[in-house]
C-alpha positions, 0 to 999 in steps of 0.5 A: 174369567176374562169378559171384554167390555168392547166386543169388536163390533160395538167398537166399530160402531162407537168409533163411528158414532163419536166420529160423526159427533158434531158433523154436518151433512157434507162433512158425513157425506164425505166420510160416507164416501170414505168408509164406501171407498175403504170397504170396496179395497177391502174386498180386494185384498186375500182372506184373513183367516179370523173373523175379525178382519179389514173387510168386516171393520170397514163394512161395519164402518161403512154400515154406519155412516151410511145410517147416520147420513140417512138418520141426519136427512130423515131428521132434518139434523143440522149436525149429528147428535148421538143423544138423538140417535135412538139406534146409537142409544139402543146399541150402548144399552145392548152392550152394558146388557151383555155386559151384565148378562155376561158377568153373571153367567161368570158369577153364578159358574163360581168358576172364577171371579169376572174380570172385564177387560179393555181389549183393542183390535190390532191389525198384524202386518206380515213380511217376508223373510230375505230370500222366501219373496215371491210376486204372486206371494200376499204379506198375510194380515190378520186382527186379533184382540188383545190389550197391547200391541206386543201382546197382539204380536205373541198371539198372532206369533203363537196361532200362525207362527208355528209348524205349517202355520200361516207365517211358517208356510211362506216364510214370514214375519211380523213386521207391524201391530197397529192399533185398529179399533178403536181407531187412537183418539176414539173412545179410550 
């Protein structure tokens, strides 16, 4: 039975963490500033139709460095430390938890064996076909987790693109996967 070792939200959070490794106080400010700009375009763009989409990993983003700058100043921290970040801390031992916890639900089922898996969030970018373009039309985007891109794009395909689906309705296709969480060079 399939356990995730990084659930979307925890890698949001790692990624920021391992981000902010190392950063002084205007370096975080400016990624403060950042993560705030992002998450403002995200509330500006349509509903994507999971829960995992563009607006929540940029929330999640922006909810943390918007700590981390304010640990640093209730700190007195001269660069970010994450061994010193007691909250940061406190998430990795919550997700070695659930981990555990969700391993032995697996085990005690007899169901099947546990099998944890390194998935990633993919951001699936959609297009129209030639001739279905209309102005007022959006290029629908979702995310999904899945451990490879082309594997992202059968699932995106196989949830939206059959009959009435989110790319049948409008006459869509995939047109991009990219890597979303973990951003590439964080984490794994």
């Amino acid at each position: 039975m399939l356990i995730y070792e990084y659930l979307p939200h925890e890698l949001a959070r790692l990624g920021v963490v391992s981000r902010a490794a190392g950063l002084d106080d205007r370096q975080v400010a400016a990624q403060v500033r950042l993560a705030q700009e992002r998450a403002g375009r995200a509330r500006m763009v349509p509903a994507e139709p999971h829960h995992v989409s563009e607006l929540f990993i940029a929330e999640l983003r922006r909810l943390q460095w918007e700590r981390i700058a304010c640990l640093m100043e209730q700190e007195r921290m001269a660069a970010y430390v994450p061994s010193r970040d007691s909250r940061a801390v406190r998430y990795e031992g919550q997700r070695l938890q659930r981990l555990v916890v969700d391993v032995d639900e697996v085990e005690r089922s007899g169901i099947a064996a546990p099998e944890i898996w390194r998935h990633r969030v993919h951001r699936i970018d959609a297009r129209p076909t030639a001739g279905c373009s209309r102005p007022d039309m959006h290029a629908p985007i979702v995310h999904l987790m899945a451990a490879s891109p082309d594997e992202a794009a059968e699932r995106a395909w196989a949830v939206h693109g059959r009959d009435g689906g989110l790319y049948q309705r409008g006459g869509y296709r995939i047109a991009s996967v990219e890597q979303a969480l973990p951003e590439p060079g964080e984490l794994f």
